[in-house]
DSSP file (Angstrom, degrees, kcal/mol; ACC not computed):
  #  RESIDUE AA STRUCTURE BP1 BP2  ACC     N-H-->O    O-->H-N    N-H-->O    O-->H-N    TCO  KAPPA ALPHA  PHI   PSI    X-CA   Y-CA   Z-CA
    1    1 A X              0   0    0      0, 0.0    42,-1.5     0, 0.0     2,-0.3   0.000 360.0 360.0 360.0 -14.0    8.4   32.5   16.0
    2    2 A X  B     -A   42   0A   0     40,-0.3     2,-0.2    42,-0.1     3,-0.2  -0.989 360.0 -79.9-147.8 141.3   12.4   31.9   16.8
    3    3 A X    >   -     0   0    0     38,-1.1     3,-3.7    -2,-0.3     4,-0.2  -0.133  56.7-102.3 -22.3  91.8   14.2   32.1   19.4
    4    4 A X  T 3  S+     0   0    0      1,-0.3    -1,-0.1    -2,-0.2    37,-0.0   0.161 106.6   9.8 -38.0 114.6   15.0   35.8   20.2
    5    5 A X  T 3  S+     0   0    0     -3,-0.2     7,-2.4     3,-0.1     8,-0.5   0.038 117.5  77.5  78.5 -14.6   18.8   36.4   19.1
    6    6 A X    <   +     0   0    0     -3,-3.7    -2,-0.2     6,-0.2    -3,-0.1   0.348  63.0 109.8-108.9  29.7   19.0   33.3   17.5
    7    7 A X  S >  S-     0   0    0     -4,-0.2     3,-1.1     1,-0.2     6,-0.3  -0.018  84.1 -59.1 -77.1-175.2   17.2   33.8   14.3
    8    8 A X  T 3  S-     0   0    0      1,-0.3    -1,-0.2     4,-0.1     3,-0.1  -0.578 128.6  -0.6 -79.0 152.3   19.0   34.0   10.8
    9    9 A X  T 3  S+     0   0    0     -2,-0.2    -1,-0.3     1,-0.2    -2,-0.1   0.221 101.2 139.3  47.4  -2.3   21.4   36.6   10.7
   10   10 A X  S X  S-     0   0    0     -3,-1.1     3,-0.8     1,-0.1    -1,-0.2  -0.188  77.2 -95.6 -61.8 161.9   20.4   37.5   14.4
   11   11 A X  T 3  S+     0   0    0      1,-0.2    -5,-0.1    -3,-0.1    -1,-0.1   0.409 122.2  44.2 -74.9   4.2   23.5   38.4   16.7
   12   12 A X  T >  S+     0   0    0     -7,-2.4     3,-1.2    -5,-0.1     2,-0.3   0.567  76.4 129.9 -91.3 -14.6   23.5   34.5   18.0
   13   13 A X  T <  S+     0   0    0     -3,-0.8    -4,-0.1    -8,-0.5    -7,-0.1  -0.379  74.6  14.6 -94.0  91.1   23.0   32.9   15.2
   14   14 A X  T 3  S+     0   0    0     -2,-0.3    -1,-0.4     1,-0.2     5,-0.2  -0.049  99.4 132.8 105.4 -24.1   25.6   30.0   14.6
   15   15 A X    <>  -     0   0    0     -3,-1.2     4,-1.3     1,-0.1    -1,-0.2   0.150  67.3-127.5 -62.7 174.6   26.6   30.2   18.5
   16   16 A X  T  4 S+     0   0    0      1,-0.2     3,-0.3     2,-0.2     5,-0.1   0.852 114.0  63.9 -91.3 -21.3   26.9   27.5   20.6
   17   17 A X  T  4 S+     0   0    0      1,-0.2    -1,-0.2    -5,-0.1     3,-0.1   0.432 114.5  36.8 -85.3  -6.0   24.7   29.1   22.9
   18   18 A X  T  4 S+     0   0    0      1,-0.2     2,-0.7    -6,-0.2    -1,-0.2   0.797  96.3  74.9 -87.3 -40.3   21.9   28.7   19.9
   19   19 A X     <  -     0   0    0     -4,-1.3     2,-1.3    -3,-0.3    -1,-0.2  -0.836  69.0-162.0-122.2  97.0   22.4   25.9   18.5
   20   20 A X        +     0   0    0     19,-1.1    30,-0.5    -2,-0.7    29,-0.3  -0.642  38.9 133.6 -86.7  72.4   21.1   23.4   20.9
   21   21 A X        +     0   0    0     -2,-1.3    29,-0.6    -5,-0.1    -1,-0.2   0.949  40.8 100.1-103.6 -68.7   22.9   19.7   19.7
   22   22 A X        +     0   0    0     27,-0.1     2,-0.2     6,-0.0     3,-0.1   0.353  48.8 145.2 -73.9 134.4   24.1   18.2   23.1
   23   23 A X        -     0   0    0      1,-0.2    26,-0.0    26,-0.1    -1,-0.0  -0.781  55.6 -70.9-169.3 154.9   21.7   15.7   24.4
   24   24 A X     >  -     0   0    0     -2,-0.2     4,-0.9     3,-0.1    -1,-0.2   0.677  55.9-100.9 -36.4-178.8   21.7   12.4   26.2
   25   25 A X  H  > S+     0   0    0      2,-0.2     4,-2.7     1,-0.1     5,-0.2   0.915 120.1  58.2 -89.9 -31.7   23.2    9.4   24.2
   26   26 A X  H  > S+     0   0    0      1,-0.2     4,-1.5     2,-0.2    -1,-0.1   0.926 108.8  39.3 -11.4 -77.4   19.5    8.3   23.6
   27   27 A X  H  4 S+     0   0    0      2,-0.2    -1,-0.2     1,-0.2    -2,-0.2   0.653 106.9  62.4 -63.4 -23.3   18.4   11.1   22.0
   28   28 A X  H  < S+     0   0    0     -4,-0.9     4,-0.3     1,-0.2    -1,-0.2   0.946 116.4  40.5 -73.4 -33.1   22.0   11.4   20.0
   29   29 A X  H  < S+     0   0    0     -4,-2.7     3,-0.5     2,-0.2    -2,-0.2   0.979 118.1  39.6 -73.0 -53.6   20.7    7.7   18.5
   30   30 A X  S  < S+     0   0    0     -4,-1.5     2,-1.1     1,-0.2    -3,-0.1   0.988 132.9  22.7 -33.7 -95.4   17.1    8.1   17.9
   31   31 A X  S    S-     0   0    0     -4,-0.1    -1,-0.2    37,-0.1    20,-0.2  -0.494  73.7-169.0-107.8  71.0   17.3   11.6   16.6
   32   32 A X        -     0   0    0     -2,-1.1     2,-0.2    -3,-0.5    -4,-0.1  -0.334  30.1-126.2 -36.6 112.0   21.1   12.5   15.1
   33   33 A X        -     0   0    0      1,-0.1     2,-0.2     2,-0.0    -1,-0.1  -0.537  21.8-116.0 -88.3 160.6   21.0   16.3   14.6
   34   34 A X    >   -     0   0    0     -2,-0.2     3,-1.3    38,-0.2    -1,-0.1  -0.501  22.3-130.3 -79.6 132.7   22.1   17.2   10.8
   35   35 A X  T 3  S+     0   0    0     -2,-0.2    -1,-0.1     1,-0.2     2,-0.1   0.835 109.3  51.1 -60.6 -45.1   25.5   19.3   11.1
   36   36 A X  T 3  S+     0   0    0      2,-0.0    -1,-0.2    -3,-0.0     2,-0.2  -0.016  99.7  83.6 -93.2  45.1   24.1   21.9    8.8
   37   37 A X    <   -     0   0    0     -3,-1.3     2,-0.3    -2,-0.1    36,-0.1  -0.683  62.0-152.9-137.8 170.1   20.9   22.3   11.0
   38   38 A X        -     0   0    0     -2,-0.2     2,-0.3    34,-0.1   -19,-0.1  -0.984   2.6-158.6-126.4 142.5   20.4   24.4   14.0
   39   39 A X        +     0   0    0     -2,-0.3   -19,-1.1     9,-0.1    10,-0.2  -0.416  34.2 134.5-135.6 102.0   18.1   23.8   16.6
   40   40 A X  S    S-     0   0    0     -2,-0.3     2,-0.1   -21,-0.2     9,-0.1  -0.333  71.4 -54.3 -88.0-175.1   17.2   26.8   18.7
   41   41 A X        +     0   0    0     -2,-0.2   -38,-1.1   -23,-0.1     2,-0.3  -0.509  65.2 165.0 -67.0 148.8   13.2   27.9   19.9
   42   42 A X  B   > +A    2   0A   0      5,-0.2     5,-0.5   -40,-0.2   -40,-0.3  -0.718  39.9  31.8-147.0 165.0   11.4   28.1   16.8
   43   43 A X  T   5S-     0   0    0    -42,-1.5    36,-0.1     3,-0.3    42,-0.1  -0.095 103.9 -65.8  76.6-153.4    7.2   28.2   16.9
   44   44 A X  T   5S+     0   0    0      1,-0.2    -1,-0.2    34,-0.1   -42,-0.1   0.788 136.7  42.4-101.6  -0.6    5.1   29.5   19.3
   45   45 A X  T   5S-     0   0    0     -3,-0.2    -1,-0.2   -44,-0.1    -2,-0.2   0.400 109.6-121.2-115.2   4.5    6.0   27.1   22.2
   46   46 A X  T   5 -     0   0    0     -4,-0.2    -3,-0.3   -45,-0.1   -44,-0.1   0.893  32.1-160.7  74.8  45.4    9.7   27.5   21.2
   47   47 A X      < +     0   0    0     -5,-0.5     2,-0.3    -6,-0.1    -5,-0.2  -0.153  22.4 162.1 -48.3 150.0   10.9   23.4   20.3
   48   48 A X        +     0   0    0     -7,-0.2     4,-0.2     1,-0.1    -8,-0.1  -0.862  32.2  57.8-160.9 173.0   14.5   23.2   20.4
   49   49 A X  S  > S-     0   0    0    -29,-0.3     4,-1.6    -2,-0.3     3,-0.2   0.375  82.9-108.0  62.1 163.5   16.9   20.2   20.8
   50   50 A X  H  >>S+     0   0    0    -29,-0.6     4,-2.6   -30,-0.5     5,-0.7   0.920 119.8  64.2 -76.0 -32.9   16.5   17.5   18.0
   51   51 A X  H  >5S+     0   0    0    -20,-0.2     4,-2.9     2,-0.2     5,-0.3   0.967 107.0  46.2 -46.8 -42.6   14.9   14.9   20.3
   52   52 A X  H  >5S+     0   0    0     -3,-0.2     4,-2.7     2,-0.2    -1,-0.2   0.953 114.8  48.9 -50.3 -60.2   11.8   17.8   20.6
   53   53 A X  H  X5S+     0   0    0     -4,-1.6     4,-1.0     1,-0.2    18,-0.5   0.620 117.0  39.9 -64.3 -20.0   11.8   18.2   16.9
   54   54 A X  H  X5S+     0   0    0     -4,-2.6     4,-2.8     2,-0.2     5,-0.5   0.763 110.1  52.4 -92.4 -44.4   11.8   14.7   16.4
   55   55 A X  H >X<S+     0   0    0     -4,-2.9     4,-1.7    -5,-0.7     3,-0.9   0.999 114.0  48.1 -52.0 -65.9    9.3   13.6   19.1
   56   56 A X  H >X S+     0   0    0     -4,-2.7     3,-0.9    -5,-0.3     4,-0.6   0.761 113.9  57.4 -41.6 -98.2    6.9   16.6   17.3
   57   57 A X  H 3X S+     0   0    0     -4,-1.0     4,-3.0     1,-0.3    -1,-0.3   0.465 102.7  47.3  18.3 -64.5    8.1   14.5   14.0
   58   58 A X  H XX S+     0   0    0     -4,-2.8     4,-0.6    -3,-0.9     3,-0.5   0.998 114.4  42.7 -75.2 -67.3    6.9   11.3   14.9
   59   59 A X  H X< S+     0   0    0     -4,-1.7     3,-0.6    -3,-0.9    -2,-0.2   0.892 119.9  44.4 -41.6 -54.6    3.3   12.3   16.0
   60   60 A X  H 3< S+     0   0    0     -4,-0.6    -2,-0.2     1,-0.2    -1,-0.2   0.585 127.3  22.3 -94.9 -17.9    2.8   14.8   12.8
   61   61 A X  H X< S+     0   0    0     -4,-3.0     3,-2.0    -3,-0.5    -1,-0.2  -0.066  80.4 145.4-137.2  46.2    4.2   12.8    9.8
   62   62 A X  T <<  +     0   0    0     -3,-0.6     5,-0.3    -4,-0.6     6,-0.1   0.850  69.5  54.8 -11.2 -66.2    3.8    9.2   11.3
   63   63 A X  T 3  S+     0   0    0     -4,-0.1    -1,-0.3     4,-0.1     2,-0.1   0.705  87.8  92.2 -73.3  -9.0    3.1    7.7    8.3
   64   64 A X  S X  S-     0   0    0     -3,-2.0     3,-0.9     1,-0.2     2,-0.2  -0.317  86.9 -95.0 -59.9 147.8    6.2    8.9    6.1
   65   65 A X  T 3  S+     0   0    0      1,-0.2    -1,-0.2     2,-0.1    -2,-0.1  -0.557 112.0   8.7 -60.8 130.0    9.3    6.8    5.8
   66   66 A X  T >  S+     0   0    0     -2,-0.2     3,-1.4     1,-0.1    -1,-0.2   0.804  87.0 166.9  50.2  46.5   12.1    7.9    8.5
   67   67 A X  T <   +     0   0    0     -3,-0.9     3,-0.5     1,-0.3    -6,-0.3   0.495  60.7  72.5 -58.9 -14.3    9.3   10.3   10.2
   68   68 A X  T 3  S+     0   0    0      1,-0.2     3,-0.4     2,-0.1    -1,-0.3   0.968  95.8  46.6 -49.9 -58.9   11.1   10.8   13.0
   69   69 A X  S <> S+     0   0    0     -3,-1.4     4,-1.7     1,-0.2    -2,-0.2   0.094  77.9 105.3 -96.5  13.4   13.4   12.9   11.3
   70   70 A X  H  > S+     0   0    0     -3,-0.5     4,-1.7     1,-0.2    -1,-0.2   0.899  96.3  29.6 -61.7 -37.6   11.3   15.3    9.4
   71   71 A X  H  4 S+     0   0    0    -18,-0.5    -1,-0.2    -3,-0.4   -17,-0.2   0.583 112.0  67.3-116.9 -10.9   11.7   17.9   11.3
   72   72 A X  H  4 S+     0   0    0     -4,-0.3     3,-0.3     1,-0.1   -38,-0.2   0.948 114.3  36.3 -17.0 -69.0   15.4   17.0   12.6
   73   73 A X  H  < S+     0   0    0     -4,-1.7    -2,-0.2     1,-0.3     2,-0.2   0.639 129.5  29.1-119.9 -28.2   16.5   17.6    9.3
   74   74 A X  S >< S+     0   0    0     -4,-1.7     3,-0.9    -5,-0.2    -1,-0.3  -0.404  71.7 148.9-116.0  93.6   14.3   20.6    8.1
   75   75 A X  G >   +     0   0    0     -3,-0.3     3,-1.1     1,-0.3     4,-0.4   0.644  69.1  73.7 -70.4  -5.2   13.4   22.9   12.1
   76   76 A X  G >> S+     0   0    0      1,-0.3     4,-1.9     2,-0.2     3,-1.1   0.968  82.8  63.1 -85.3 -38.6   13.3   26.0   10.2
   77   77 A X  G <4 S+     0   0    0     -3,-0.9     4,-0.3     2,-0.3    -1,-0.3   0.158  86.0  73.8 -51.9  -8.3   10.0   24.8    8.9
   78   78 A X  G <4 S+     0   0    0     -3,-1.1    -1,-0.3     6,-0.2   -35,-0.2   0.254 111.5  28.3 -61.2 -25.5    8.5   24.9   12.4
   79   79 A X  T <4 S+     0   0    0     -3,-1.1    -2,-0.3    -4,-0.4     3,-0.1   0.644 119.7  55.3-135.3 -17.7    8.5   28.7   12.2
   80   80 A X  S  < S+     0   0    0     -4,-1.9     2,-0.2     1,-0.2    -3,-0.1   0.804  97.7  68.2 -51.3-105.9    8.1   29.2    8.2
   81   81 A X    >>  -     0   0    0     -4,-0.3     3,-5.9     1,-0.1     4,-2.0  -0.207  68.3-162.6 172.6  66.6    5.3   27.3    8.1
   82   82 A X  H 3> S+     0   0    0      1,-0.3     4,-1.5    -2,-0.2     5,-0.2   0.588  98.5  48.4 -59.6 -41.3    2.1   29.1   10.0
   83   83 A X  H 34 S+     0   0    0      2,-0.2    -1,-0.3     1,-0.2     5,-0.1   0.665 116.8  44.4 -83.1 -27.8    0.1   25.1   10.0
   84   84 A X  H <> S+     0   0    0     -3,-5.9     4,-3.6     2,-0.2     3,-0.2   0.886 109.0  52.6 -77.6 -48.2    3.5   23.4   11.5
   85   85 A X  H >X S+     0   0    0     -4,-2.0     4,-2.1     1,-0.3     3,-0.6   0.951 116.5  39.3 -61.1 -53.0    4.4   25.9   14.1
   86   86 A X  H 3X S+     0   0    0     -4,-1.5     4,-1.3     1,-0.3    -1,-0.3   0.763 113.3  54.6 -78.0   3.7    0.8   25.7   15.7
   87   87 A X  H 3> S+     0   0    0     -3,-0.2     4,-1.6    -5,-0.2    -1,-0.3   0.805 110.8  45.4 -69.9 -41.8    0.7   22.2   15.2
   88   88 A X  H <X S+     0   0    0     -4,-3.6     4,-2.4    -3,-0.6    -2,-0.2   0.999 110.4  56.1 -34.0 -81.8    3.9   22.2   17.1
   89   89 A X  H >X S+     0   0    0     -4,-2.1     3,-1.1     1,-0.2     4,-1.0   0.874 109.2  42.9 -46.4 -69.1    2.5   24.5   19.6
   90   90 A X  H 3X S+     0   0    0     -4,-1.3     4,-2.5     1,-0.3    -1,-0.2   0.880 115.9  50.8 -47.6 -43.2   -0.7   22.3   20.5
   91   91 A X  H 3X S+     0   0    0     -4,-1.6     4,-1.0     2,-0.2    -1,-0.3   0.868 111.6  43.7 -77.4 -30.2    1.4   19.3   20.6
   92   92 A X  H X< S+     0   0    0     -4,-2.4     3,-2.6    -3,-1.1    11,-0.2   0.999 114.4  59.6 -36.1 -91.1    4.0   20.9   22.9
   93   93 A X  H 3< S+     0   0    0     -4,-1.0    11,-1.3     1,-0.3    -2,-0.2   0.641 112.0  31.9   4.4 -60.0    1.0   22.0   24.6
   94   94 A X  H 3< S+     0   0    0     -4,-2.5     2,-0.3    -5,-0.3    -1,-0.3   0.624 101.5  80.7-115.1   7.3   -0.4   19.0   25.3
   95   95 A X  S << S-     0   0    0     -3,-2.6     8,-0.3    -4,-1.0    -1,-0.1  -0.956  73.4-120.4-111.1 130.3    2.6   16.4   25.9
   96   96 A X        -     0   0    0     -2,-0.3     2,-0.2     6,-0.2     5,-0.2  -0.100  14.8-143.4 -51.6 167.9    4.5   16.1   28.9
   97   97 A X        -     0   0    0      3,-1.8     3,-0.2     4,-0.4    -1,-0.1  -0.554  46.8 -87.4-153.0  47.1    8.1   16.6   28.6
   98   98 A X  S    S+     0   0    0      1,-0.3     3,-0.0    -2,-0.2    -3,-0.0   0.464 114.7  19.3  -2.0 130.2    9.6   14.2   30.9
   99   99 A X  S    S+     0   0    0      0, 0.0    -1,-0.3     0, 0.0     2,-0.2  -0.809 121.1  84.7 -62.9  15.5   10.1   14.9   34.3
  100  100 A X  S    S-     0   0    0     -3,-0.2    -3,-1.8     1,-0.1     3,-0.1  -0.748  75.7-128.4-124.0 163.3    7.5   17.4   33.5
  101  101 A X        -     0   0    0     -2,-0.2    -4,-0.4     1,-0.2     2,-0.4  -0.018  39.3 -97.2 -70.8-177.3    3.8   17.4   33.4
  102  102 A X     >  -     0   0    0     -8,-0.2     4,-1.7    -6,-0.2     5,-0.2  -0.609  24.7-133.0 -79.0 159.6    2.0   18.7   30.4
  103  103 A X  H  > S+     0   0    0     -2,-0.4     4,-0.8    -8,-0.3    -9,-0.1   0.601 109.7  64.6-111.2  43.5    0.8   22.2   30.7
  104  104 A X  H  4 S+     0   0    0    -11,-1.3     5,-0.3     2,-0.1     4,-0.3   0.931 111.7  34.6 -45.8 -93.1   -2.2   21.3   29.5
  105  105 A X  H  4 S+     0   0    0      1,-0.3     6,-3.0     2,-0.2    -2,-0.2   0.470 116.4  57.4 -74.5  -9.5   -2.5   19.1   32.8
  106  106 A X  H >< S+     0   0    0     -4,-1.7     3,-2.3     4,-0.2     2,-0.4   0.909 117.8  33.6 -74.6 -69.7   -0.5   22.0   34.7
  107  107 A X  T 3< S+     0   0    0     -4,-0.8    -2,-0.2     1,-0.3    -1,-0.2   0.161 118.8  46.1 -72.3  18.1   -3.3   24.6   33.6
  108  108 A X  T 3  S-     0   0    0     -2,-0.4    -1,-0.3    -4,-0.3    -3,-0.2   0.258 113.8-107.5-146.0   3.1   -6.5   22.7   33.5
  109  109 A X  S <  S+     0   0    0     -3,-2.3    -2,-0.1    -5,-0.3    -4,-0.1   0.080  84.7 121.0  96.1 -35.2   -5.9   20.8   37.3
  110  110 A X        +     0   0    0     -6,-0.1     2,-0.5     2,-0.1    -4,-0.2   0.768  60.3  66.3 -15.2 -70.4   -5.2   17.6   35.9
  111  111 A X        -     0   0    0     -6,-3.0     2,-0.5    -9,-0.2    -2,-0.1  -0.675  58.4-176.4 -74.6 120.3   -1.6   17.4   37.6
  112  112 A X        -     0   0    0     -2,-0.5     5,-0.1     0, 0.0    -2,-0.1  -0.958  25.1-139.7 -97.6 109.1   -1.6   17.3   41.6
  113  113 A X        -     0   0    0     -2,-0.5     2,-0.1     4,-0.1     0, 0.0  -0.565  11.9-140.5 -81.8 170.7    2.1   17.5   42.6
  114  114 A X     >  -     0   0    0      0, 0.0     4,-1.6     0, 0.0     5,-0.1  -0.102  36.0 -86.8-120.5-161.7    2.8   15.3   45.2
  115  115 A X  H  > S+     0   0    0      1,-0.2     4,-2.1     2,-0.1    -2,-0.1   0.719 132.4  50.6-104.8  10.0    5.2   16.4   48.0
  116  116 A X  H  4 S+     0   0    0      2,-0.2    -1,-0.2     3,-0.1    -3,-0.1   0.914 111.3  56.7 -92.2 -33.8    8.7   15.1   46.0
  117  117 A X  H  4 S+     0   0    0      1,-0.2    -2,-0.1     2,-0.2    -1,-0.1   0.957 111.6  46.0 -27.4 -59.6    6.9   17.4   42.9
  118  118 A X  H  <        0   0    0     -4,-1.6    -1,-0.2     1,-0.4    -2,-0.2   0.910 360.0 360.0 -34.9 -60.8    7.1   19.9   45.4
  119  119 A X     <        0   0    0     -4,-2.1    -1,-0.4    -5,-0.1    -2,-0.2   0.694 360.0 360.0 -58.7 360.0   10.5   19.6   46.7
């Protein structure tokens, strides 16, 4: 359910090589990660960066005020939380993940790559 070394107390744990904040200037606006938050793999399809956690966010508690950031602020709750993570997982599961298809649409035929896919 977390990233393998980077769990609490795991021998990564606090690294930079865990704690997955660098992201495009977009993402740093949209979805600000919390200083005392981490975001490593957590669930079964392993989100990490806050843009992921927030994209998941937005779909699964839409209707909340500042729903973007539910799961910015609490990711650990993506792997506590046996109803989140595989909500997580399906939704992972079944959204592409710019430049990439989903894989849903990888595994089911639905994506043809084309020949720059290829290259």
């Amino acid at each position: 359910m977390e990233e393998n070394g980077c769990q609490a107390g795991g021998p990564g744990h606090g690294t930079s090589s865990c704690d997955y904040k660098a992201q495009d200037k977009w993402a740093q606006d949209v979805y600000p990660p919390n200083a005392d938050k981490e975001y490593y793999g957590r669930g079964p399809f392993q989100l990490s960066y806050p843009y992921n956690y927030g994209r998941f966010s937005n779909v699964f508690v839409e209707n909340d005020y500042n729903s973007h950031m539910k799961y910015v602020d609490n990711p650990d709750t993506v792997a506590s939380d046996g109803y989140i993570a595989w909500a997580a997982a399906v939704w992972f599961y079944m959204t592409p993940q710019s430049p990439k298809p989903s894989i849903h649409d990888i595994l089911t035929g639905y994506f043809v790559p084309n020949d720059v896919d290829e290259a």
